[in-house]
N, C-alpha and C positions, 0 to 999 in steps of 0.2 A: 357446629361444634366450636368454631372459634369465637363464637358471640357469647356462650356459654360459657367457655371458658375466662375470655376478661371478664363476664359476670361475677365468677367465682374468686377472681383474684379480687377486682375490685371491694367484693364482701372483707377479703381478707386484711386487703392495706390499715383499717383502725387498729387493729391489733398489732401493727409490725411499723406503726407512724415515729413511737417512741425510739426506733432504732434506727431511725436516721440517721446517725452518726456514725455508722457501723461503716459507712459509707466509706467513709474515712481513716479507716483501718481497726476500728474498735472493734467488740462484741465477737462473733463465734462465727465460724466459716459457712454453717449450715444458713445464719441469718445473712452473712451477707451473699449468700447464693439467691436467698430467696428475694430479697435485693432487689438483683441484678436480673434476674426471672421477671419483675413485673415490669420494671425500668423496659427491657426488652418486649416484651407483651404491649406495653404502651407506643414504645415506637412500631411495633410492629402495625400497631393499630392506628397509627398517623400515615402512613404509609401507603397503609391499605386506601385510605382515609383519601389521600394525594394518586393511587395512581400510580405508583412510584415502587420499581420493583428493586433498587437499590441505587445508591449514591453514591460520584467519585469519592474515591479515600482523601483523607484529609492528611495534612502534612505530617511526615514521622521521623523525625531526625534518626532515630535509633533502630530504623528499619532497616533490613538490610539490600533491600529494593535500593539503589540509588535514587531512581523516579521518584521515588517518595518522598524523600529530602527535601528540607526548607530550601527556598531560593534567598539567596541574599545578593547577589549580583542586580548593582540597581539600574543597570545598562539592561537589562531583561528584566526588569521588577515592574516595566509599565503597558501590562500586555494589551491594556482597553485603555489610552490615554484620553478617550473624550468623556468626562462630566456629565451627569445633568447640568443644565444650567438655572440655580435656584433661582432667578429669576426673570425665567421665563414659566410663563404659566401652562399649562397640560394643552391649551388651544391655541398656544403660541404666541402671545400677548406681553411683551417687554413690562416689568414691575418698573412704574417708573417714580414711583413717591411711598411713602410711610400707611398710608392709607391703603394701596393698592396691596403690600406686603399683607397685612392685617386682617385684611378682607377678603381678599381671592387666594391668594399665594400660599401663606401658613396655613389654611386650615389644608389647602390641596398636599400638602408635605404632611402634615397630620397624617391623613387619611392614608396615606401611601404606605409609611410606615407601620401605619397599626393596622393596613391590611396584608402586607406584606414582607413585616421586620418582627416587631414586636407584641401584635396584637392587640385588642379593646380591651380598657378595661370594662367589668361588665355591668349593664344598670342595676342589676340588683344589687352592686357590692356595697355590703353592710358597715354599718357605724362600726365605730369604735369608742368604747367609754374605759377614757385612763385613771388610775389610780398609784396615787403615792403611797409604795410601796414599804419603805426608810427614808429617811432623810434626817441626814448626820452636820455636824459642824468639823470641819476638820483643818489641819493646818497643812499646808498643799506649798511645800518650797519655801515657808518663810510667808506666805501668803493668807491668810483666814478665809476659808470661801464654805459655803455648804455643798452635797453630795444628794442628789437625788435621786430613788429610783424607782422607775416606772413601770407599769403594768399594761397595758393595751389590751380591754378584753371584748373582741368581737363578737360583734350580733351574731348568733347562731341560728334564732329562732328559726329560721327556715330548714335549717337540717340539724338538727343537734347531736346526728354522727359525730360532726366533726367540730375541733373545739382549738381555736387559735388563739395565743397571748404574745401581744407583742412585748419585747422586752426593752429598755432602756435607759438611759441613765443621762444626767447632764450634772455638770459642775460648774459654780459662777461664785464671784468674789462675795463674799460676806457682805451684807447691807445695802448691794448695789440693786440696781431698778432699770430696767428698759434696757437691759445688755442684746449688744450683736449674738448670734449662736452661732456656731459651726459645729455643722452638723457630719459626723461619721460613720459609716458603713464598717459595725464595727464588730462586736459579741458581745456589747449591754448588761453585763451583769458584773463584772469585775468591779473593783475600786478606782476608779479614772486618779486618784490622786498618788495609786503606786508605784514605788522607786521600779524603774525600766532601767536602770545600769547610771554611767555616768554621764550619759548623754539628757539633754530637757528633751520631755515629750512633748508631741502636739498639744497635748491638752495645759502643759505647764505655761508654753508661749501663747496659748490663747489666753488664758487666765491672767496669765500677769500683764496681757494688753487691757485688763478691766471684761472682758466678754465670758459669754458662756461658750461651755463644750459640750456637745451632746455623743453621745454613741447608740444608734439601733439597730438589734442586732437581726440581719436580714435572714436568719434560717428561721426564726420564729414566725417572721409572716410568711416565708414558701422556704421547703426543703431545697436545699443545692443540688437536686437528684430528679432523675425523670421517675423513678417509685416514688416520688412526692408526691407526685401532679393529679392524684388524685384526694390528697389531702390539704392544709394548707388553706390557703385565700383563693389558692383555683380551684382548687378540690371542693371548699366550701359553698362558694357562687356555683358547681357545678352540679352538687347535690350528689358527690363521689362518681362522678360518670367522666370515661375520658374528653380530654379537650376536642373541641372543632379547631381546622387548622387557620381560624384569624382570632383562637382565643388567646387571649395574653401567657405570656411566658413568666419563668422568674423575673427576669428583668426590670420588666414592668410592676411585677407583683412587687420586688424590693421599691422601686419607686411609690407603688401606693402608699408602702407602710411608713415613707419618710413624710407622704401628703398629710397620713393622720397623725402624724407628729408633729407639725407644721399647725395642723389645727388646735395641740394643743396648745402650743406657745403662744399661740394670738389669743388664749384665753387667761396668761397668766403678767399680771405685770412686773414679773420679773423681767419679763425677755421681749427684745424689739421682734416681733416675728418678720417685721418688714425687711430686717436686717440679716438675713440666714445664708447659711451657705452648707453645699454638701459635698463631700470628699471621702474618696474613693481610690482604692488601688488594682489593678487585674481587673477580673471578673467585678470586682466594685467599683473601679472607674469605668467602665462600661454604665453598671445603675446608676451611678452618680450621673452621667451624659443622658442617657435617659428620663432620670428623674427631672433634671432642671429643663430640658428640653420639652418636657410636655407638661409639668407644672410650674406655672409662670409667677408663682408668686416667690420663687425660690429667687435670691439678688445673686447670686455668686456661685460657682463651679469650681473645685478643684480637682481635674481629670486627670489622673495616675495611670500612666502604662496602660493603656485602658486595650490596646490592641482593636482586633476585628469584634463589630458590632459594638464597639466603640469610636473613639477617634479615628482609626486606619480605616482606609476605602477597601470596599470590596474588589475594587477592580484592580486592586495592586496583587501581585504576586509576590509576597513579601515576607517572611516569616509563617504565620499558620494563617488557613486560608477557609475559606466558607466551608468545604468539606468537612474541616474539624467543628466547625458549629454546629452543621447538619449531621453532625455523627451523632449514633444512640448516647455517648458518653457529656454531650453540651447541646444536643435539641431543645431540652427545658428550658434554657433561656432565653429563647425564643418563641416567635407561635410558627405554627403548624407548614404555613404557608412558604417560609422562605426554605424549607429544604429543596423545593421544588429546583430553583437556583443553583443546586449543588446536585442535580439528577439529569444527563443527559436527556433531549439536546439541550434544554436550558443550560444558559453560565449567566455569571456576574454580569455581565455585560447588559443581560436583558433586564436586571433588574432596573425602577424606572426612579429610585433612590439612591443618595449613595450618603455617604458619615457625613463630607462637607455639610449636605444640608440637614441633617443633626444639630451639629453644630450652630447651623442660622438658623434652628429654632430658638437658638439661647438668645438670639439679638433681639435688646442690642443687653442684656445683662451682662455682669463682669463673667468671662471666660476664662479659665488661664488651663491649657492641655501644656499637661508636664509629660517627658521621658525620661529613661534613664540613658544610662553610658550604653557603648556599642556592645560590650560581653557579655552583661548583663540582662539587655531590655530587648535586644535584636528580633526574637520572635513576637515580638509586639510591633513591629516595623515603625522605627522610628521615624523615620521620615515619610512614609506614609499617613501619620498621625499631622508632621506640618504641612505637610500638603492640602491635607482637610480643613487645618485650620486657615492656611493661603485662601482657600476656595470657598470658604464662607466667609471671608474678609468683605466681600462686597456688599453683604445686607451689613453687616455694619456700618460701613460705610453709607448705604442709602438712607440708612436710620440716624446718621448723624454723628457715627462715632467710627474712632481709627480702629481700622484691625492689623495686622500684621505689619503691612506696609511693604512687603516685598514677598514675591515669592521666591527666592533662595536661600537657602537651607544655612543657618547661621552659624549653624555647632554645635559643640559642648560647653556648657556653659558663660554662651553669650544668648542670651535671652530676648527675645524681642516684647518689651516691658509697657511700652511708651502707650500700648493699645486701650481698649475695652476687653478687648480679645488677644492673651496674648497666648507665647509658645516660648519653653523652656527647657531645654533638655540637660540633664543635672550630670554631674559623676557618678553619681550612684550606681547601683543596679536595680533590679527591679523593685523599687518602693518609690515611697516619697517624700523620703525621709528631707534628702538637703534639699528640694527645692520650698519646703512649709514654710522659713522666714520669709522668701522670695512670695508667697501667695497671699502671706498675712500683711506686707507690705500694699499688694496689689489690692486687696480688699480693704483695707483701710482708707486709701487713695481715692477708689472706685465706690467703695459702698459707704463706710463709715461717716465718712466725712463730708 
């Protein structure tokens, strides 16, 4: 009866794809029940899938459970203090040269992750053929630059249920050739050159350094929803059947969409594609960490607030914690396997990864994990975020380049800059807004030049 029934739901998700958005408070109460009906059917079905007859609760500030409450006390924030050590290999073997990293090491952290963080992407996943959609001349601050916007429209052939367009956009100086990009996790359809109040935007101070700006918008390649998961890039590769629990999650799925974006730059001689970088805030500094971390042809990272299954280690007890990941409400950004992690007896602790070595997949590329202020970013666990970058400081190092340089926690707004790999925590709250002169500096420094 229950195999019958996701059957039935599954037929149904084409019809109810375009209300994605309902998710997010739009459309009509009956759609978004029916929603939250498949979302639940799908975890239920990962579930079943694991073994797993339900998962610690995940942190709730607003519950009235005490027990439930975030911890912010950093005298109790470090309940599993011992690491993997990224460089020691799974047979216990010391990485001792650049070679050894490259060869044994990274792909064993690959592997780990995409068997039990984020998931594979899949062999069959289909081309993508872009198309310029407009493309306008406009004057952007005083500046001349052209507006481009793009289309992404995925191979279907294999199931033409389902039908994916990536969306996005880039802006670069008028007449210029072989520009840096930086690239944004963003909503791709807007005018990248419109007035946002009295403050420049990112894309103003990329532009006026001579670079491109890109923006792709990550709900087009996978829904922000576990009622996605059967549509979408996973839904597509899956031929609308639920996931297996080491099939890739959003996460990954936004980081594909940035790879065939990636691929189109390297075909245009506008844009240096060797020169790119991607940036992220929340749930997008998380893809952003992702993204650069398992496609290497990305030079530069700017990781925002990025929290758990971002920069922060699992083994911290620090703001929101694996539960809230492994809940029905953020599964999807993940694959299947790591809720297990969040299901007694399993904990954190057994997991055989942690962010640090995320992070030393980027090496030795330019890194820079930004936070915000303490009121602000807290449930992102700030210093759980420099910790990770502390702890992956030593592949850099063995690769030839500075990372942190210390592990104790510097503050607000003293930066540790000097690196390949740095750490910043801004006054802000949660964006990443003040720290962008501070990244466009570093990336100039580190990539440009």
């Amino acid at each position: 009866m229950k195999k019958l029934l996701l059957t039935a739901i599954g037929a149904f998700l084409p019809f109810l794809a375009s209300a994605q958005f309902m998710m997010f408070g739009g459309g009509n109460r009956a759609a978004q029940d029916s929603l939250r009906k498949i979302a639940a059917a799908d975890y239920a079905d990962m579930l079943d899938q694991l073994g797993i007859n339900e998962t610690r609760p995940g942190r709730q500030p607003n519950n009235q459970d005490v027990t439930l409450h975030p911890n912010y006390d950093e005298l109790t924030g470090n309940p599993y203090p011992f690491y993997p050590d990224p460089l020691i290999t799974n047979d216990g073997r010391k990485v001792k040269n650049a070679r050894m990293w490259n060869k044994v090491r990274r792909p064993e952290i690959v592997k780990m992750f995409e068997d039990e963080v984020y998931g594979r992407i899949p062999d069959n996943a289909p081309g993508v053929t872009w198309t310029i959609t407009k493309e306008e001349k406009k004057d952007f601050k005083g500046t001349p630059v052209i507006v481009r916007y793009l289309t992404g429209t995925v191979d279907n052939s294999s199931y033409p249920q389902i039908s994916v367009e990536i969306t996005a956009n880039v802006v670069w100086p008028e007449n210029a050739t072989n520009v840096p990009v930086i690239m944004e996790f963003g909503f791709g359809g807007g005018d990248p050159t419109a007035s946002r109040g009295s403050s420049k935007s990112w894309q103003q101070m990329v532009v006026e350094r001579g670079w491109a700006a890109a923006s792709i918008n990550p709900s087009s390649i996978q829904a922000d929803a576990g009622s996605g998961l059967t549509n979408g890039i996973i839904g597509l590769c899956n031929k609308g059947q639920h996931r297996k629990p080491t099939d890739w999650g959003a996460l990954r799925a936004w980081g594909w969409g940035v790879s065939r974006l990636l691929d189109y730059f390297e075909t245009c001689p506008e844009f240096d594609a060797t020169k790119t970088a991607i940036e992220g805030v929340s749930r997008y500094g998380k893809a952003s960490l992702v993204a650069m971390a398992f496609e290497e042809r990305i030079a530069a990272g700017f990781i925002a607030s990025s929290g758990k299954a971002g920069a922060a280690g699992w083994r911290r007890d620090n703001g929101e914690s694996i539960g809230n990941i492994a809940s029905h409400e953020e599964y999807h950004w993940v694959c299947g396997n790591l809720i297990k992690y969040a299901a007694d007896p399993m904990t954190e602790n057994d997991m055989p990864v942690d962010q640090h070595e995320l992070i030393a997949l980027c090496a030795p590329r330019a890194c820079f994990i930004s936070t915000g202020s303490w009121d602000g970013d807290k449930w992102q666990d700030v210093v759980g975020s420099f910790i990770s970058a502390s702890k992956a400081s030593a592949v850099y190092e063995l690769l030839g380049y500075k990372g942190l340089g210390t592990d104790l926690f510097p503050g607000m707004d003293n930066g540790l800059m000097d690196g390949r790999l740095t750490y910043r925590q801004h006054h802000g709250g949660h964006e990443a807004g003040p720290n962008w002169p501070f990244f466009l500096d570093f990336f100039e420094r580190e990539v440009v030049r």
